[in-house]
C-alpha positions as CSV (number, residue, x, y, z in Angstrom):
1,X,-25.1,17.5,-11.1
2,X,-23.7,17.4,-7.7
3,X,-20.6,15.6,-9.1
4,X,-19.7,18.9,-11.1
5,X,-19.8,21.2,-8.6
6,X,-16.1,21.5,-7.1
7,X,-17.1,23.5,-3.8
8,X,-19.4,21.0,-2.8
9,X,-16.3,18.0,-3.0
10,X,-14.2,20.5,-1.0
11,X,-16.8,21.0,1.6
12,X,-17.1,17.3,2.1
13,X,-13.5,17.1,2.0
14,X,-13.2,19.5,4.9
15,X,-16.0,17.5,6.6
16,X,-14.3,15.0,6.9
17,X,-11.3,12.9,8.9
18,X,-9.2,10.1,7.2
19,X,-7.6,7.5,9.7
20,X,-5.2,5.2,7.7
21,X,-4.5,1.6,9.7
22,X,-1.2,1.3,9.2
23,X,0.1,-1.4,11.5
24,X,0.4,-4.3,10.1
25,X,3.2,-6.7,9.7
26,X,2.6,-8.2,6.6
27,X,4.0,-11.4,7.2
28,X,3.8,-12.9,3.6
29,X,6.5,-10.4,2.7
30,X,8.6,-12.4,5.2
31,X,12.2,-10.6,6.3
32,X,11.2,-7.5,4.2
33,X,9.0,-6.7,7.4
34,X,11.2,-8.0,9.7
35,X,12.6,-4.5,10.8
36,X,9.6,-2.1,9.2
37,X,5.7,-2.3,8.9
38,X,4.4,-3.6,5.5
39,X,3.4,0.1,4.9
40,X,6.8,1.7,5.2
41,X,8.2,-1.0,2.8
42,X,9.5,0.2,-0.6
43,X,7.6,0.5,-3.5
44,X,8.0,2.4,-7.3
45,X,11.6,3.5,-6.6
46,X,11.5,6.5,-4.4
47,X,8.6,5.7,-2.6
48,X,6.9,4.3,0.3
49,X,3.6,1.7,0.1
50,X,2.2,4.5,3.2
51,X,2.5,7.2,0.6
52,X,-0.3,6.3,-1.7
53,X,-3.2,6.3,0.6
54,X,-1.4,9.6,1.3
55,X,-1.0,11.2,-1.6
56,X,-4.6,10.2,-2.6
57,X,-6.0,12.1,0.9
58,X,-4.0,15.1,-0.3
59,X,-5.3,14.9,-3.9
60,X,-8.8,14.6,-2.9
61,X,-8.6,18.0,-0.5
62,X,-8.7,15.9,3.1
63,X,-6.4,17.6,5.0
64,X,-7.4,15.6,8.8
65,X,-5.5,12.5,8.6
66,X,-4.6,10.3,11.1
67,X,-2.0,7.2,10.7
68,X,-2.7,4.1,13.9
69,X,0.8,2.6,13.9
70,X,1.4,-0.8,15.5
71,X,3.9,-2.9,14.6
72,X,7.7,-2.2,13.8
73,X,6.6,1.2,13.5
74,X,9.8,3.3,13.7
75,X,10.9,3.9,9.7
76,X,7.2,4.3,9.2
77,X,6.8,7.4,12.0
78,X,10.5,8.8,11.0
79,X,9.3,9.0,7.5
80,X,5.6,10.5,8.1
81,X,7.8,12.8,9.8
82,X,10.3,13.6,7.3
83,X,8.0,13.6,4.1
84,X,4.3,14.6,5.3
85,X,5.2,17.2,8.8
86,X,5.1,20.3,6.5
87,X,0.9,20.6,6.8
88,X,0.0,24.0,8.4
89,X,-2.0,23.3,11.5
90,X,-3.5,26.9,11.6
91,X,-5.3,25.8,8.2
92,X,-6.5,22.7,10.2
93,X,-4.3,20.4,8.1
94,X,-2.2,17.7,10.1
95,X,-0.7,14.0,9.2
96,X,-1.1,12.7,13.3
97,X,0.7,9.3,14.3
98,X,-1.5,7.2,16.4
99,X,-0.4,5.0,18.3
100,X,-1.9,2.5,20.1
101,X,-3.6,4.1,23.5
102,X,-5.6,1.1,24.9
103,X,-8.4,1.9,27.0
104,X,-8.0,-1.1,29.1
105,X,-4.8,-3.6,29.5
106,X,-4.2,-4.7,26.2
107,X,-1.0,-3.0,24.5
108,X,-1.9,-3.4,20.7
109,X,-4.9,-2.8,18.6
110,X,-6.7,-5.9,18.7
111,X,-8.4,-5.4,15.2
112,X,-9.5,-2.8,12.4
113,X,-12.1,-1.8,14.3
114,X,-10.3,-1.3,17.8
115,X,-7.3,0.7,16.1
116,X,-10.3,3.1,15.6
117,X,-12.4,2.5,18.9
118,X,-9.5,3.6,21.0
119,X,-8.8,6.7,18.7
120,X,-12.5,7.9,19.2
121,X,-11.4,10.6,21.3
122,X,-8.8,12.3,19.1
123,X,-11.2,11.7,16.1
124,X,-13.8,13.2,18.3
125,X,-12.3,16.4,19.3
126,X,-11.7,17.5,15.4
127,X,-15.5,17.3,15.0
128,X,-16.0,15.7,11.4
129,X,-19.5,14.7,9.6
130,X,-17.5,11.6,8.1
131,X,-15.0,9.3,9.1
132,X,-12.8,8.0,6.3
133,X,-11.2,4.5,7.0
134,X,-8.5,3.5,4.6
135,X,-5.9,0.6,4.7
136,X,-2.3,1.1,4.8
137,X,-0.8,-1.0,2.6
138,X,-2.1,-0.8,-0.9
139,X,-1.0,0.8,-4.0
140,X,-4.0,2.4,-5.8
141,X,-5.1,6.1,-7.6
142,X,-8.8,7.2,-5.9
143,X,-10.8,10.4,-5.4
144,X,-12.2,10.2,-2.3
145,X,-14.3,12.9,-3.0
146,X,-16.2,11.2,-5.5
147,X,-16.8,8.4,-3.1
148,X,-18.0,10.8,-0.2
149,X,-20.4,12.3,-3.4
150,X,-21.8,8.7,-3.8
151,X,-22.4,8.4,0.2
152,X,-23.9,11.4,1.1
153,X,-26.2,11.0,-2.2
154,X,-27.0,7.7,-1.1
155,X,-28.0,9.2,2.0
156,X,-25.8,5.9,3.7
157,X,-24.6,5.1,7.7
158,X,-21.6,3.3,5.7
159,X,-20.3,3.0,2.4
160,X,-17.4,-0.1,1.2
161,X,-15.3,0.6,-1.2
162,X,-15.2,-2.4,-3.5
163,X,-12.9,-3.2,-6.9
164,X,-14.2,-7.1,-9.3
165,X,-11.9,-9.5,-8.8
166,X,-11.6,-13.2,-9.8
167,X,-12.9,-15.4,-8.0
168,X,-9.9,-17.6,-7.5
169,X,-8.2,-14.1,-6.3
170,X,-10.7,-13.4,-3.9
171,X,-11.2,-16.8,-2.1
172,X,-9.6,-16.5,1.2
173,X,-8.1,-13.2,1.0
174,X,-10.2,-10.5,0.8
175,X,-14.0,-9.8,1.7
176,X,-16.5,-10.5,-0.6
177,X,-20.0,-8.5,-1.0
178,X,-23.3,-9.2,-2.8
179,X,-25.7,-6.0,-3.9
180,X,-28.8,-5.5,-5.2
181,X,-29.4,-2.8,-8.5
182,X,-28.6,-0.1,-6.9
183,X,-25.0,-1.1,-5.1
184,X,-26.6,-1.5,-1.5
185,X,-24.7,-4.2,0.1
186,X,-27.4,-7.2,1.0
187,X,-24.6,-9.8,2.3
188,X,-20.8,-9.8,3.1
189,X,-18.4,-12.3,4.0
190,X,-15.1,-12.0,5.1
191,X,-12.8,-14.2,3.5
192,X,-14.7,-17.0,2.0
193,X,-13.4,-20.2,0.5
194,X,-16.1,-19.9,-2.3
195,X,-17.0,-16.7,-2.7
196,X,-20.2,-15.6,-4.5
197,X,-19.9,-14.5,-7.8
198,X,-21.5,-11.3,-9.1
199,X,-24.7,-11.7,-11.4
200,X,-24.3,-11.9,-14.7
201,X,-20.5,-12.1,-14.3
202,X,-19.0,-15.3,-13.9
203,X,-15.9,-16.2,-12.5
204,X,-16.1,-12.9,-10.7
205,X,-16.7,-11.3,-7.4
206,X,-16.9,-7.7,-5.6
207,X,-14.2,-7.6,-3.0
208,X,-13.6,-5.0,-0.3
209,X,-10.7,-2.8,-0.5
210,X,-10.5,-2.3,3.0
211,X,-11.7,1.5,2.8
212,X,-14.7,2.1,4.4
213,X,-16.5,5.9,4.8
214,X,-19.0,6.2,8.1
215,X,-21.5,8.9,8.8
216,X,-19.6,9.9,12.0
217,X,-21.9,9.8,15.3
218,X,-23.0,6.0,13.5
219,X,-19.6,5.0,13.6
220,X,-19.2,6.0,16.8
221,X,-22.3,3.9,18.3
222,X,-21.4,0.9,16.1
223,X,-17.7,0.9,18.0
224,X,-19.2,1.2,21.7
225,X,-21.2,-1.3,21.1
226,X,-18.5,-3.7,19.8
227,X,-16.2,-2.8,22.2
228,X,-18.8,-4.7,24.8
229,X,-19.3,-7.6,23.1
230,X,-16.8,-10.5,24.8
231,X,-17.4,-12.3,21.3
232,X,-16.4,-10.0,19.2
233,X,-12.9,-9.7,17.1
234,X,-13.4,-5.9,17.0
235,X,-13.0,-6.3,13.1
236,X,-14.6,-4.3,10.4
237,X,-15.0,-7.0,8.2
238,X,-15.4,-10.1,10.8
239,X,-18.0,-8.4,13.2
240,X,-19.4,-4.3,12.3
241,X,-20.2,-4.9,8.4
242,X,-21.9,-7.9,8.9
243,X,-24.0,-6.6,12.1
244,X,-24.9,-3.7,10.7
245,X,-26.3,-4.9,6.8
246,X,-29.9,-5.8,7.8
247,X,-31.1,-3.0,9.6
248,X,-29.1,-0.1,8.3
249,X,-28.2,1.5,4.6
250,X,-24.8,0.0,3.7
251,X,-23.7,0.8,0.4
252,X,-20.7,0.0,-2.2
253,X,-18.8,1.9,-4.3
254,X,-16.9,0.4,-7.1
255,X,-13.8,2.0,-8.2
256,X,-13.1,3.0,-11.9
257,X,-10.2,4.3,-13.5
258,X,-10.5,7.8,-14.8
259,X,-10.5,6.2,-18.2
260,X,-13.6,3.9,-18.3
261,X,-12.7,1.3,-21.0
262,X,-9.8,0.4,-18.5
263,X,-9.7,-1.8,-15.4
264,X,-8.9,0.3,-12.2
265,X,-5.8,-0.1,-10.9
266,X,-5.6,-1.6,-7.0
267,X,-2.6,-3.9,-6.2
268,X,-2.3,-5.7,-2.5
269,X,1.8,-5.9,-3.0
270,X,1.3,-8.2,0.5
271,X,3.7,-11.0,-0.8
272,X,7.5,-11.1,-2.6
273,X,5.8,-12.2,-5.6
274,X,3.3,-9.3,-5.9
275,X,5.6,-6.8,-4.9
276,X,7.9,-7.9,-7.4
277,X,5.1,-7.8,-10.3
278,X,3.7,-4.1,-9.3
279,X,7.4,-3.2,-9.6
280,X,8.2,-4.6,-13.1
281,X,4.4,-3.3,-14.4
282,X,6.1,0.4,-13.6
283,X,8.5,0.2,-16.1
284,X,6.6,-1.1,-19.5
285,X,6.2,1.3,-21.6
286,X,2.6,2.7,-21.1
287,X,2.0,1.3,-17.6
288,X,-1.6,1.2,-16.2
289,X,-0.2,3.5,-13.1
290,X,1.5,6.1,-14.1
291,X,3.8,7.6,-11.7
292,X,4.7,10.2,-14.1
293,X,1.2,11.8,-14.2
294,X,1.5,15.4,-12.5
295,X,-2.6,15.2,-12.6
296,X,-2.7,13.7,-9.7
297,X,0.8,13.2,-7.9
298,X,2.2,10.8,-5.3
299,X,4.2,12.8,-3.0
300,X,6.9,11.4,-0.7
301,X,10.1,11.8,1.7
302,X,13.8,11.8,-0.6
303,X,17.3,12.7,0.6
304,X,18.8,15.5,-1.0
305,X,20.9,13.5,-3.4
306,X,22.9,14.0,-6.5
307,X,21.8,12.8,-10.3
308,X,22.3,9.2,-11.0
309,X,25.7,8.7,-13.0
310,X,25.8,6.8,-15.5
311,X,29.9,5.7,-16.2
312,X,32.7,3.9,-18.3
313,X,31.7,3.8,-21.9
314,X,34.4,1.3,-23.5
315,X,34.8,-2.1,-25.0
316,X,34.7,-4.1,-21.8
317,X,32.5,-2.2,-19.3
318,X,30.0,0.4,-19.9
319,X,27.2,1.8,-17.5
320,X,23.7,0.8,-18.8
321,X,20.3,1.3,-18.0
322,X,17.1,-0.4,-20.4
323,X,14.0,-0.7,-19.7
324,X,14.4,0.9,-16.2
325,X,14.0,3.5,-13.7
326,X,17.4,4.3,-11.9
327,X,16.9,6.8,-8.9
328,X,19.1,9.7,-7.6
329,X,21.7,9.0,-5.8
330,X,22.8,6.0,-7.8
331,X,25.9,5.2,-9.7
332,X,26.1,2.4,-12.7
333,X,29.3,1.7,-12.9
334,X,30.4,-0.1,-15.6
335,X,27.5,-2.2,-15.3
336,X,24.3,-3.1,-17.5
337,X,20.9,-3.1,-15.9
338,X,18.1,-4.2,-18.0
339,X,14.6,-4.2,-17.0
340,X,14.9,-3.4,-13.1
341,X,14.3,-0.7,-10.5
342,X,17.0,0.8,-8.8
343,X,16.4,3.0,-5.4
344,X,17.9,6.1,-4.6
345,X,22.0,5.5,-3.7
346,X,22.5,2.1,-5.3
347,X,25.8,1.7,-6.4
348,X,26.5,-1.4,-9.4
349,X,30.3,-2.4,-9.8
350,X,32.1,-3.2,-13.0
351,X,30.8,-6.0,-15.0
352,X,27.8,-6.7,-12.9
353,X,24.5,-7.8,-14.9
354,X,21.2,-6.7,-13.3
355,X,17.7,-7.8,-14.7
356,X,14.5,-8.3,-13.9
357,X,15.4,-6.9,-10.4
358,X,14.7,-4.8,-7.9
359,X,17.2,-3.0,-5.6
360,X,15.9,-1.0,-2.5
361,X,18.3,2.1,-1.6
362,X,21.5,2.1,-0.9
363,X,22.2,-1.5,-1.9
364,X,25.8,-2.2,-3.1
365,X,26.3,-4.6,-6.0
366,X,30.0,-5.9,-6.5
367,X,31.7,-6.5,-9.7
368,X,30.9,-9.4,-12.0
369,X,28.2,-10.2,-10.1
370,X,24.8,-11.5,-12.0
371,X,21.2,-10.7,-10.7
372,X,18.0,-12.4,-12.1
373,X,14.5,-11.6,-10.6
374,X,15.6,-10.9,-7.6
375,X,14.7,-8.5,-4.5
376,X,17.7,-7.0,-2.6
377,X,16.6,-5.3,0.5
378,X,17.9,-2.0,1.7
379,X,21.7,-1.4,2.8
380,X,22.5,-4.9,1.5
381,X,26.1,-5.4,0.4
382,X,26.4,-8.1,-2.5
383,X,29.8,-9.4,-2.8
384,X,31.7,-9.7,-6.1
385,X,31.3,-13.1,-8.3
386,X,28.2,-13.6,-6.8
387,X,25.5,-14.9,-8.8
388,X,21.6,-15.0,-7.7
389,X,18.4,-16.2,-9.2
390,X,19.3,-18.5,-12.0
391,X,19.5,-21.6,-9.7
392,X,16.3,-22.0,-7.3
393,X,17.9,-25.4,-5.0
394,X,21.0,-23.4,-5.0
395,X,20.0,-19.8,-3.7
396,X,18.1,-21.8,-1.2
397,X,21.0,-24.0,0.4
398,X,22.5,-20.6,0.2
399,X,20.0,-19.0,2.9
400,X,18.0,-17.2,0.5
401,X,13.9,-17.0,0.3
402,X,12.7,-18.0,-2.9
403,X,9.0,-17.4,-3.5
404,X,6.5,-19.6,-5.2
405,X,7.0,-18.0,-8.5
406,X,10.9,-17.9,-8.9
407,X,11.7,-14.4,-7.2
408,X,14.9,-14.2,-4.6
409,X,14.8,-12.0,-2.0
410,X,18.3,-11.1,-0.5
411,X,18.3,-9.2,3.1
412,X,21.6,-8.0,4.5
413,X,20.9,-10.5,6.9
414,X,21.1,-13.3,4.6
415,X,24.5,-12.0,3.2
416,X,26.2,-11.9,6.7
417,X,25.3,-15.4,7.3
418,X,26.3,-16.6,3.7
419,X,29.9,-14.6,4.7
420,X,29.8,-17.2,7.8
């Protein structure tokens, strides 16, 4: 079988040119975007949420990639920089920022599919069979390779990656497809209210990841032809998918974890709440994503930094960690952490209580102060005695966000104002 033969997944590989559309706001993660792009947002302790969709391009042997910025896009281009500038261009292996370069008068990239219409002639000039399309700002494991198997096989002009989700999860948020036996995509809709469940399945639907893989030259004809039309949002899911189902072979390809008798991991980490969630489902003991699997590694950007130090070990303070991950750079002092996530150069004071939390780097936590469930954004300075997440009415009078389902996030911003 094709699927077995590893020179034929690396010769795809090389064929082809990822573009990852990484400009997005994400607004439903409120001030934690205020200053960075929902893909350079923290996620998993030493990483960024850009670094996935990264790591899985390296994994899978594509060495083209290209990353369309947009929005608030400086600590997302500094790190792509830092972490991923070390690919040899002789070998024809490059991470390439894109900005937007509008063809006409319009400044930003008006939808998914414009960020790629007005990168046509970048993608062109690097000459790929397939064009890889992946979203920015999702946290997920994938081969590509065994997806551009399941295209070329399929002998298809497109093919959506897809993962079952519930119904109620689906409905307005993400797009949902219908197939016939043998996965080719017979209807789409972007976003519905009610969305169609799968046969045989109730109560669920097959939703679109946002990761699309084009036969090249189609892609390319499908883009002119939107970029005409005065109608159209220049969207992949509002306008090319739906345009293109009836008269040309559009396929989906369900994900699958490695292990089969498991549900594949995919997590949109687009609000407090699910950010918060993928965090705490890292540090269970057997999580479904493992970040400590060296079989197929996330890479990333850290500081040179010391080990995390761990001090005072008396009667009425001692430095504790349960249940958690505590990066380098860090220093408990005195304190007890229990189930939370602590970033590289976090420092906690004597007496402070940390759980359930998560605390991006270089957050500074005075002493006696008491943290549940909450989200402290980067460089944030907590001052002593102060106590967050155990009153909801209170942390809001205070100027802090509380989500739907009880999680505080804290912003630097928020602390200065609090001072005031």
């Amino acid at each position: 079988m094709l699927n077995n033969d590893d020179r034929y997944i690396s010769s795809l590989s090389k064929d082809t040119y990822a573009i990852i559309l990484a400009g997005g706001r994400g607004s439903r993660l409120f001030e934690l975007t205020d200053r960075r792009a929902k893909p350079a947002v923290y996620f998993g302790g030493t990483f960024r949420i850009i670094d996935f969709p990264l790591s899985n391009c390296l994994n899978s042997g594509i060495g083209r990639v290209g990353v369309a910025t947009q929005y608030k896009s400086h600590s997302l281009i500094s790190h792509i920089h830092r972490g991923w500038g070390t690919f040899k261009a002789d070998l024809s292996e490059f991470v390439e920022v894109l900005p937007a370069s509008p063809h006409k008068q319009n400044d930003w990239y008006t939808g998914t599919a414009d960020a790629v219409y007005q990168n046509i002639d970048i993608i062109r000039n690097h000459k790929p069979k397939y064009i890889l399309i992946l979203s920015g700002d999702h946290v997920y494991r994938m081969d590509y390779g065994k997806l551009l198997i399941q295209h070329v096989e399929n002998k298809a002009d497109m093919t959506v990656c897809c993962i079952e989700a519930s119904v109620e999860e689906a409905a307005g948020s993400f797009g949902v497809m219908s197939v016939d036996e043998t996965n080719k995509v017979i209807a789409f809709n972007e976003k519905p209210s009610n969305p169609k469940e799968t046969p045989n399945k109730p109560g669920v639907c097959l939703a679109s990841m946002g990761n699309y893989v084009f036969n090249t030259e189609f892609l390319f004809d499908q883009l002119n032809k939107d970029a005409i039309n005065p109608t159209s949002n220049h969207d992949f899911g509002l306008d090319i998918i739906p345009s293109i189902i009836k008269q040309h072979n559009i396929f989906a390809y369900p994900i699958q974890d490695p292990d089969a008798s498991k549900p594949p991991y995919w997590r949109d980490v687009g609000t407090i709440d699910a950010l918060w969630e993928a965090n705490m489902e890292l540090i269970e003991p057997r999580p479904q994503f493992d970040l400590y699997d060296q079989s197929w590694p996330i890479f990333t950007y850290q500081s040179q930094l010391p080990p995390a130090k761990f001090i005072f070990d008396n009667a009425t303070r001692r430095g504790t960690a349960l249940d958690s991950t505590v990066a380098s750079g860090c220093i408990v002092s005195g304190s007890t952490i229990r189930k939370s996530i602590l970033y590289s150069s976090v420092h906690t004071h004597s007496h402070s209580v940390i759980e359930q939390s998560v605390l991006m780097p270089e957050c500074d936590i005075g002493k006696h102060c008491k943290l549940y469930k909450v989200i402290v954004d980067a460089n944030c300075r907590i001052p002593a005695e102060l106590t967050i997440g155990y009153d909801r009415d209170k942390d809001i009078a205070r100027g802090f966000r509380v989500s739907d389902k009880g999680i505080t996030l804290v912003t630097s911003a928020m602390i200065e104002a609090l001072k005031h």
